[in-house]
C-alpha positions as CSV (number, residue, x, y, z in Angstrom):
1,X,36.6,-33.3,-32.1
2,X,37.1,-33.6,-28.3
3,X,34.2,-33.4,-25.6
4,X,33.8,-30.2,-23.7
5,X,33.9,-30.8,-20.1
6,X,31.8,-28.9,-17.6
7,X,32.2,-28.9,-13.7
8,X,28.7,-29.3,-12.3
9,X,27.1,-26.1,-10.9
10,X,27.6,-26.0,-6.8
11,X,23.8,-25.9,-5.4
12,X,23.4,-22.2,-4.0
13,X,23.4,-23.3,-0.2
14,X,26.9,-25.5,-0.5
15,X,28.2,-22.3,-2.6
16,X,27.1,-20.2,0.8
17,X,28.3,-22.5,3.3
18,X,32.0,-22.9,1.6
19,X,31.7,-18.7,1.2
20,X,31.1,-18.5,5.0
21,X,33.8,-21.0,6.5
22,X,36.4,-18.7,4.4
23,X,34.8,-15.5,5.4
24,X,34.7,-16.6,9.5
25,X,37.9,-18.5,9.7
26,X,41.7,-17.4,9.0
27,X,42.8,-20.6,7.5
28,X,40.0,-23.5,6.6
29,X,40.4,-26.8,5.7
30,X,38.2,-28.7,3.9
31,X,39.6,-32.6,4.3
32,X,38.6,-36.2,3.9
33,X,39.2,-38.2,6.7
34,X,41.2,-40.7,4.2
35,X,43.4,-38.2,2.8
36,X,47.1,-38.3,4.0
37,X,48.0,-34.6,2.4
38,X,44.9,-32.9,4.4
39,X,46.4,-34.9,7.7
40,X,50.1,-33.9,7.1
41,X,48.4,-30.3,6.1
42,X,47.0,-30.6,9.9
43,X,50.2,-31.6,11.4
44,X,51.6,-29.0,10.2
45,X,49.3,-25.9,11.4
46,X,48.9,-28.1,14.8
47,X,53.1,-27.5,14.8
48,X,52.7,-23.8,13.9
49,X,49.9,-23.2,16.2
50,X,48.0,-21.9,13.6
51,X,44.4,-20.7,14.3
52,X,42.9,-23.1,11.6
53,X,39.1,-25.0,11.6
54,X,38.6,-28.1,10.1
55,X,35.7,-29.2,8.0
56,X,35.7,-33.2,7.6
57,X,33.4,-33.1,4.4
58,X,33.3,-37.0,3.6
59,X,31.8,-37.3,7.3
60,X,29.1,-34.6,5.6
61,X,25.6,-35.8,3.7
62,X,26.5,-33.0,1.4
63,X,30.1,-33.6,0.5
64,X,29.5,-33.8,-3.0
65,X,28.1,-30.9,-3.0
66,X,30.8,-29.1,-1.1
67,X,33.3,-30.1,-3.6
68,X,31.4,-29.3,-6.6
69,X,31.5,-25.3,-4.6
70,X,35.0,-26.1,-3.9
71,X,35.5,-27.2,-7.5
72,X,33.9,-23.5,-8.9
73,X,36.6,-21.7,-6.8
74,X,39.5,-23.8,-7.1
75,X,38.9,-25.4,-10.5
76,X,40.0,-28.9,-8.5
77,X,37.7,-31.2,-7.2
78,X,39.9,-33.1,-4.5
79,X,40.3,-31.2,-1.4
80,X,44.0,-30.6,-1.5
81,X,43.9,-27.4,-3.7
82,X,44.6,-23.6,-2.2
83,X,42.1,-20.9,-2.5
């Protein structure tokens, strides 16, 4: 029989936050300073001259956090997923 596996449950004020930044901004992105898709994802709306606002969640104390929110409305946990 194979093991059910369950995201963990986003803490209520991550959940919030995440909500907000998607309410308040056109296009969000929610990147890791490390990751080259979320910095060719940049370039790119830097080229379009999109109106865009950037979250840098590995430079955040609750970045685990954020993901597991990000996680619940995505169903990924990396930071290279569309909402």
């Amino acid at each position: 029989m194979g093991l059910a596996s369950s995201a963990p449950a986003p803490d209520e004020s991550s959940m919030k936050w995440v909500d907000e930044m998607i309410h308040e901004h056109p296009v969000v992105v929610f990147s890791k300073t490390t990751c080259p898709y979320c910095s060719e994802a940049k370039k790119i709306l830097e080229k379009a001259n999109s109106d865009y606002k950037t979250h840098e969640i590995n430079k955040m104390d609750n970045c685990s956090q954020i993901q597991d929110a990000l996680q619940s409305k995505t169903g990924a946990r990396t930071v290279c997923s569309q909402i």
